[in-house]
Rosetta silent file (secondary structure, phi, psi, omega in degrees, C-alpha in Angstrom):
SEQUENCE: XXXXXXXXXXXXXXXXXXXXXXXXXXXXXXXXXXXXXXXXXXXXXXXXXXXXXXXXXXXXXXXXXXXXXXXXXXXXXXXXXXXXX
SCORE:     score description
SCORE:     0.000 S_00000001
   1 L     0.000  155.067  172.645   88.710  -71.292  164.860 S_00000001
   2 L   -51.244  134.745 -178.588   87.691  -68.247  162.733 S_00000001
   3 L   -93.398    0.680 -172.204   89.070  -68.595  159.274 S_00000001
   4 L   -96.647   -5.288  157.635   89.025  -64.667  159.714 S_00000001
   5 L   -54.031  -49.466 -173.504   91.696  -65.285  162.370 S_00000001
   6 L   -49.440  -52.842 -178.781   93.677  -66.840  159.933 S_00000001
   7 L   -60.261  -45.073  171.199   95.517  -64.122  157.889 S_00000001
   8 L   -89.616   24.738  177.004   96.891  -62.643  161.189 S_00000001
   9 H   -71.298  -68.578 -149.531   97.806  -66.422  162.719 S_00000001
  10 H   -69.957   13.951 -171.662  100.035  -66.293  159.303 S_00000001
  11 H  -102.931  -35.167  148.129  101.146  -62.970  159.864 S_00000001
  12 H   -71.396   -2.074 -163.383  102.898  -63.722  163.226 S_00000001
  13 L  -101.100  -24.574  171.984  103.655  -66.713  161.982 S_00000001
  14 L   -56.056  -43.113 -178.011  105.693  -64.539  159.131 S_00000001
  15 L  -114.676   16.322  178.201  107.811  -62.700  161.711 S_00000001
  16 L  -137.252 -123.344 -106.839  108.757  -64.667  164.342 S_00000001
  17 L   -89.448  113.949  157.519  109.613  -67.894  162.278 S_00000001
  18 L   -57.316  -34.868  173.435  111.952  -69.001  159.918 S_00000001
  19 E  -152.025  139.217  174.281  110.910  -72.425  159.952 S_00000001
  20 L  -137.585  154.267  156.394  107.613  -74.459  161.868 S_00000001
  21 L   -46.306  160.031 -177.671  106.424  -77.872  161.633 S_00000001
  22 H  -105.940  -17.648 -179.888  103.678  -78.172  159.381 S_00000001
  23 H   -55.408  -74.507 -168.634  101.861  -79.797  162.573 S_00000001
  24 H   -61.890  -39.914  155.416  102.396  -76.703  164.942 S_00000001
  25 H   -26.272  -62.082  141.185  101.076  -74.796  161.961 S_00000001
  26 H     0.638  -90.683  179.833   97.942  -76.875  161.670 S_00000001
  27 H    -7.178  -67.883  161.611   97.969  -76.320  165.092 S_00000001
  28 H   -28.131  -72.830  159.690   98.089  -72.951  165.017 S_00000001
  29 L   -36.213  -26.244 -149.440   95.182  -72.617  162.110 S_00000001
  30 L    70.545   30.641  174.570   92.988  -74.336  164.360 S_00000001
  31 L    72.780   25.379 -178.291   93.671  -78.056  162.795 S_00000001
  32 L   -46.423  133.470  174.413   92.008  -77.138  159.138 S_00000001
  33 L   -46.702  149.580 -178.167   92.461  -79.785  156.684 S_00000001
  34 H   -34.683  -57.016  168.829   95.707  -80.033  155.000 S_00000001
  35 H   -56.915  -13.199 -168.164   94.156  -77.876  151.962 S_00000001
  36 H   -77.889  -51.634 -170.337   93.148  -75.404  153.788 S_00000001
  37 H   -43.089  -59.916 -163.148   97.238  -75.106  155.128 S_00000001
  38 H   -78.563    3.910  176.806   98.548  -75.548  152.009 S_00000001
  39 H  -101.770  -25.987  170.936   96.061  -72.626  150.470 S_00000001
  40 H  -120.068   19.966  152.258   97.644  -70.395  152.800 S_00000001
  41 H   -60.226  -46.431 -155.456  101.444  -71.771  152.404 S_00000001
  42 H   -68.987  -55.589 -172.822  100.669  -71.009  148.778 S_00000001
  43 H   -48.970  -59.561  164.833   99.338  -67.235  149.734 S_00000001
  44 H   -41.883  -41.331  173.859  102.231  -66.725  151.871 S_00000001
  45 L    95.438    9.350 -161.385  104.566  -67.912  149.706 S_00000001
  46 L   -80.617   97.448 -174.339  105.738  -70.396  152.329 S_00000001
  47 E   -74.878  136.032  145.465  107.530  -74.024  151.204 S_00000001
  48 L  -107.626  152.454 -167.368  107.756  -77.366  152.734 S_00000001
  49 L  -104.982 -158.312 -143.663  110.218  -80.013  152.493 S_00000001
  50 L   -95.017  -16.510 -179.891  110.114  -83.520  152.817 S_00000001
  51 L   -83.009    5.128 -161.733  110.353  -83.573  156.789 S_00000001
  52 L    97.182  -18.920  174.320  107.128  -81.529  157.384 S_00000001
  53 L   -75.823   88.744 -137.558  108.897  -78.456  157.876 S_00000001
  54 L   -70.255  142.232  154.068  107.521  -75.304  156.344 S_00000001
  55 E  -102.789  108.986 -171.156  110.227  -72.669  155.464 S_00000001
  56 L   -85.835  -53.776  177.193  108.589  -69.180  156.384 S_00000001
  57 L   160.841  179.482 -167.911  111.691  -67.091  155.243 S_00000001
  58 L   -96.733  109.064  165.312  115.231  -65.752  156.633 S_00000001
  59 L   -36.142  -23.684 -153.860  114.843  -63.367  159.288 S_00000001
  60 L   -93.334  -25.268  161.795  118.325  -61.947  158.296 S_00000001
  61 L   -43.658  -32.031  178.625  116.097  -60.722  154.895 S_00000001
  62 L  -141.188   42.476  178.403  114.178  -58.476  156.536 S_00000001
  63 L   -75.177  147.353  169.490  116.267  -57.512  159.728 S_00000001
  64 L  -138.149  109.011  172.408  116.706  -53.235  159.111 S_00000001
  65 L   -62.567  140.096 -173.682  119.689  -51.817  161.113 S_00000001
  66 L  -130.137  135.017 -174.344  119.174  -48.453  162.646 S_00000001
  67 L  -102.051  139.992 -179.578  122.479  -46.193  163.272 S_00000001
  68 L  -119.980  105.213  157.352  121.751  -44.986  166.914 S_00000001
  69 L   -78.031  111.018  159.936  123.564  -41.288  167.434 S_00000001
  70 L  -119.890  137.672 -165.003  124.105  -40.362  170.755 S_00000001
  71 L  -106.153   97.091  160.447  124.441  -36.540  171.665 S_00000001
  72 L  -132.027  122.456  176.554  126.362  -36.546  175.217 S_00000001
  73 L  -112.443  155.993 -170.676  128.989  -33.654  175.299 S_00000001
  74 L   -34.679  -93.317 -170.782  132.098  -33.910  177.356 S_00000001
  75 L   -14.351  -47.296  173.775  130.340  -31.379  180.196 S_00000001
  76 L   -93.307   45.433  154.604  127.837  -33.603  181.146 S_00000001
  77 L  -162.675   -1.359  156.357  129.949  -36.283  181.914 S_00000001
  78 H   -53.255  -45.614 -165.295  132.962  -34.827  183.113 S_00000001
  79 H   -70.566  -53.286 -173.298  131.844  -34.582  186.738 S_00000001
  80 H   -53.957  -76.938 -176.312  130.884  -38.807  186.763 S_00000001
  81 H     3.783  -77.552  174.976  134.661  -38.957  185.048 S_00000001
  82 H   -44.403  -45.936 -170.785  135.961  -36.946  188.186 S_00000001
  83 L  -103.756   34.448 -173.181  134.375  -38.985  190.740 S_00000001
  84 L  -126.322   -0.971 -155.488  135.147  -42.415  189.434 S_00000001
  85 L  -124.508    0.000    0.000  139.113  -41.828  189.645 S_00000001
């Protein structure tokens, strides 16, 4: 695989995962040697623990709630009202 591939492999791999395998990473990379992985855990900022499982980050860190306002006045929904009773 393209090592020019790479930065956006780890960039989906940033926002859809909390945690991977260091395998399906690999995987992922296109099988690179283990330094190669661990040169872009280290870029990433990305840890692993003793089972193989890379920690990417908490999803709930960078969820951003949006207030949804909805503008429906009375008028336009009176008439469904009426014909539901």
């Amino acid at each position: 695989m393209d090592l020019l591939c790479s930065p956006f492999i780890c960039h989906v791999v940033g926002i859809t995962y909390q945690n991977i395998e260091h395998r399906l990473l690999a995987e992922m990379l296109g099988d690179p040697l283990d330094t190669q992985v661990k040169v872009w855990m280290n870029k990433y900022g990305w840890t692993e623990n003793e089972d193989g499982l890379i920690f990417i980050h908490s999803q709930e860190e960078s969820v951003k709630p949006k207030n949804i306002v909805e503008k429906i006045d009375f008028e336009s929904v009176s008439s469904i009202m009426a014909t539901s009773q």
